[in-house]
C-alpha positions in Angstrom: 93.9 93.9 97.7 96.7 96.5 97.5 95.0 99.8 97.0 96.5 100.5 93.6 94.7 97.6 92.5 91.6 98.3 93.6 91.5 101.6 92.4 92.1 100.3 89.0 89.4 97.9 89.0 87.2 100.7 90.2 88.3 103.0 88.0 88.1 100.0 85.1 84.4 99.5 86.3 83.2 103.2 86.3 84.5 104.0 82.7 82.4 101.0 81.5 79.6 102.2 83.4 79.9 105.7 82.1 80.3 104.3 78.6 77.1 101.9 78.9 74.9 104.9 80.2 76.3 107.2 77.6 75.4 105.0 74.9 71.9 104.0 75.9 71.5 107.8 76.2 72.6 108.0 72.6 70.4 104.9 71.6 67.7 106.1 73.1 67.1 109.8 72.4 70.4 111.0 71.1 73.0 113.1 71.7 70.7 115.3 74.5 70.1 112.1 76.0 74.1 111.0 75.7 74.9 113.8 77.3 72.7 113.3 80.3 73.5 110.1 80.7 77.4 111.1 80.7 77.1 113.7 83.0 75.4 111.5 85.3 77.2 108.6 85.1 80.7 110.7 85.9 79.2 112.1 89.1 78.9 108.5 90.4 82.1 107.3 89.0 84.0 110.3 90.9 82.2 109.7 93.8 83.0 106.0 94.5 86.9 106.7 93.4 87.6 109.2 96.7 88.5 106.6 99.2 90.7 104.6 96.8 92.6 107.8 95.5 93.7 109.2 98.9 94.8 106.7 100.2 97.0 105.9 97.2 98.2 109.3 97.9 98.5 109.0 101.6 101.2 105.9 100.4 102.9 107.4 97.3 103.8 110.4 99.8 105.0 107.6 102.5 107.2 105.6 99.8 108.4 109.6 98.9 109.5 110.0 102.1 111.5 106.9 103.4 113.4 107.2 99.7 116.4 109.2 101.0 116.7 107.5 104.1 116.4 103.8 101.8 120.7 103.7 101.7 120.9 103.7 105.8 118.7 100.6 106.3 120.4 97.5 107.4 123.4 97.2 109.5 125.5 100.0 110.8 127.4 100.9 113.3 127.7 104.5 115.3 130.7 105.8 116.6 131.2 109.5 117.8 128.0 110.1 117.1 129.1 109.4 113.2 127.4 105.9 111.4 129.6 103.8 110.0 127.9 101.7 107.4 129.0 97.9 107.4 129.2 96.0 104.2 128.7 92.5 104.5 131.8 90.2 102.0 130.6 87.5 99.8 
C-alpha cells in the first residue's frame, strides 16, 4: 500500500476515533467529559500518524528533487562534454 494511502486510511480511522470518544464523553458527562475524551483521543491519533507522515515527506522531497532533472531522462547523446538530446520521429 502506497504510503499516501495508508496515511489516509489512518488518518480516516483516527478522526472517527476521536469523534466516537468525544461524543461518548459528551453522552456521558458532558462537555467536561467531551473534552477529556478529545484531548485524549488526539494524543493517540498523533501518535500512530508519525511513521506514515515522514515518510510521505521523505518521498514528496525525493519526487522535489528528480523534477528538474525529469527533461534529461531518456536517450541522449554527449559530445564535447555537451548532451545532445535525441528526439525519437513518429
Amino acid at each position: 500500500m502506497p504510503n499516501w494511502a495508508f496515511f489516509l486510511m489512518r488518518l480516516t480511522l483516527g478522526v472517527g476515533a476521536s469523534a466516537l470518544m468525544t461524543w461518548g464523553g459528551n453522552k456521558l458527562g458532558g462537555f467536561a467529559f467531551a473534552l477529556i475524551g478529545f484531548v485524549f483521543s488526539t494524543a493517540a491519533h498523533r501518535r500512530g500518524h508519525r511513521k506514515a507522515l515522514v515518510e510521505m515527506i521523505h518521498e514528496g522531497f525525493g519526487w522535489l528533487w528528480t523534477q528538474p532533472l525529469r527533461k534529461w531522462q531518456g536517450i541522449y547523446y554527449e559530445f564535447n562534454g555537451m548532451q545532445i538530446r535525441v528526439i525519437r520521429g513518429r
